[in-house]
C-alpha positions, 0 to 999 in steps of 0.5 A: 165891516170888519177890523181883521183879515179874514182866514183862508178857511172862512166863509167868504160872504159872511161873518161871524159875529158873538151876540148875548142873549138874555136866559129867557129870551133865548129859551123862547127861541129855541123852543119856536125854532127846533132844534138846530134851527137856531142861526137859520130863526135869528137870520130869519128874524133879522131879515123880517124887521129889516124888511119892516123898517124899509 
């Protein structure tokens, strides 16, 4: 998944990942999600159009 080792000090089942999102797009996210509920709706997301592709 990923070319590079990891650090010692990074999460062991995860991996972060850079991503960019369009102006609009994201103030519509973060006005939906809350505050600091930013990670936890994009997962969210992602997991619901997986499920809806299977």
């Amino acid at each position: 998944m990923q070319d590079k080792k990891k650090l010692s000090f990074d999460r062991t089942k995860s991996t972060m990942k850079n991503i960019r999102f369009e102006d609009e797009l994201l103030e519509q996210i973060e006005k939906v999600a809350g505050k600091g509920n930013f990670s936890k709706w994009v997962k969210e997301a992602c997991e619901m159009r997986l499920n809806s592709q299977k």
